[in-house]
N, C-alpha and C positions, 0 to 999 in steps of 0.2 A: 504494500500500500504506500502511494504517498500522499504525503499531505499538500494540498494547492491554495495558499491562503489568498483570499479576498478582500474580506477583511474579518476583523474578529466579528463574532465566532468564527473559525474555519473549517470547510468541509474537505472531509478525507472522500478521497477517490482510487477506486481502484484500476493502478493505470493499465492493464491488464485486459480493460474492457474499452480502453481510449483508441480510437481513430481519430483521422484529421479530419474528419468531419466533425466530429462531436468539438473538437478543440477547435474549430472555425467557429463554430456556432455561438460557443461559450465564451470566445475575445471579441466575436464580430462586432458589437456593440463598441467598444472602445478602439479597436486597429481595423482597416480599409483589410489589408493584406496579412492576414493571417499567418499563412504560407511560409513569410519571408521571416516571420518573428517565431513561431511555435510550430513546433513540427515534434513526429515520434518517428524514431529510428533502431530497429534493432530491439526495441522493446523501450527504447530510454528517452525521456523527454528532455527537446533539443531548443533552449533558449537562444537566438541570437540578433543580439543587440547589434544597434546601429552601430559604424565606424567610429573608432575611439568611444566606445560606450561599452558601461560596466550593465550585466543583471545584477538588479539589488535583491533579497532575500529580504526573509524573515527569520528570526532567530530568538531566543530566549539566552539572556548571558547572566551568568552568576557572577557576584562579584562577593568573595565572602560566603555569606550563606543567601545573599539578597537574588531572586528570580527579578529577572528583567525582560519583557517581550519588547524587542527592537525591530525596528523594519529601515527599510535603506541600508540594508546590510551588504559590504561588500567582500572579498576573498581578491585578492594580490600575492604576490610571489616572487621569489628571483633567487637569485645567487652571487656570491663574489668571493673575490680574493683578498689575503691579503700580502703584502712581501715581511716576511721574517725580519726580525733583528737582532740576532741572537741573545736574544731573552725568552725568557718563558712564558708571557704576556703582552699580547698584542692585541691593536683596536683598529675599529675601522669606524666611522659614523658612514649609515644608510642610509639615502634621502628616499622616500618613496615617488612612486608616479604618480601621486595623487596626493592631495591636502585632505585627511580624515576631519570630521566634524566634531569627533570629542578620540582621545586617546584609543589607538586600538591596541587589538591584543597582538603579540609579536612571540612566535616558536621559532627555533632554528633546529639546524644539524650541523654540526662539524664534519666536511666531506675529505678530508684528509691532506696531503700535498704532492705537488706538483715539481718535482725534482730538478726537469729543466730550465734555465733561468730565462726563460721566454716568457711572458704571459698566459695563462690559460685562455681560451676559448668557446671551451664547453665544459661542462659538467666532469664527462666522461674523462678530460685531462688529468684529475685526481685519481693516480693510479698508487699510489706510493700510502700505507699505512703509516702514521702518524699519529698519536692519539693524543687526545685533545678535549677538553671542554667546550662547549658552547655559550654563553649566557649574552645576556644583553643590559644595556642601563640606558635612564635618560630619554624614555619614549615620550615621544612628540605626537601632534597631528600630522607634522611634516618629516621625521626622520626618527635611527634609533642608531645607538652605536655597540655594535659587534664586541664583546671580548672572547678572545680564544686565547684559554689557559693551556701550557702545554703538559702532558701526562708528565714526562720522565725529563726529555730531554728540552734545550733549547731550541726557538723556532731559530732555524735557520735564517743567513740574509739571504742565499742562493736560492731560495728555495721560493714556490708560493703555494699559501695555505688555503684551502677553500672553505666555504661556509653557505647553506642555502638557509632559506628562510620563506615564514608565511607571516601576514597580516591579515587580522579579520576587525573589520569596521564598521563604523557609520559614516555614508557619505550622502551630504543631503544638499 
């Protein structure tokens, strides 16, 4: 089942029993062209927003013990590097592609490093085990800065260390 909210209360639908007819029918009131924005694929229903434009969501966030129902919710992503200096702790600040509305939430991963003294490119460049902490400080609407603590040894200068990361927000 998912749930397709409207507005509160929300009805659960079982997408199972969805065609794009039923999904024409259902936005036709609000979008001309249905088609170009909602579609089902493969069983999975396929949002897509105009050029440079986010789908916003609905979501519930705890902060503490406190339930929060949010909408204009958005999900962002990326990755980067950083270059070593042989110390054990290193930072990077992260600007996002977008100005969030109020503080969003910020996970990462430490993806390990990159041996040759080139720049990375892709993801995939992290081929070298390294191990390493992730954490973050000092989150913004507009940025957050990276630290990657090293396990054992020092980060290398040679070297580059990568890091991905998610944001989940309000953008309004």
């Amino acid at each position: 089942m998912t749930t397709i909210y409207r507005n509160a209360p929300h009805t659960i639908i079982d997408t199972t029993e969805l065609d794009n007819d039923f999904l024409n029918e259902m936005w036709l009131e609000k979008y001309e062209d249905i088609d170009a924005i909602l579609s089902k694929v493969d069983g999975n229903i396929v949002l897509t927003p105009d050029t440079n434009k986010l789908v916003k969501i609905a979501s519930i966030r705890q902060d503490i013990t406190t339930n929060t129902y949010l909408n204009n919710i958005v999900i962002i992503h990326g990755w980067g590097f950083i270059q070593g200096d042989n110390s054990n702790r290193i930072s990077k600040t992260v600007t996002f592609p977008i100005t969030f509305t109020n503080v969003p939430v910020v996970v990462g991963s430490f993806l390990g490093q990159r041996d040759i003294t080139s720049n990375p490119t892709a993801i995939s460049d992290f081929v070298s085990a390294h191990y390493g902490y992730f954490s973050t400080r000092s989150i913004t609407t507009v940025n957050f800065v990276v630290i990657l603590q090293a396990n054992d040894d020092d980060f290398s200068n040679t070297h580059r260390y990568g890091f991905s990361w998610i944001a989940i927000g309000v953008l309004t």
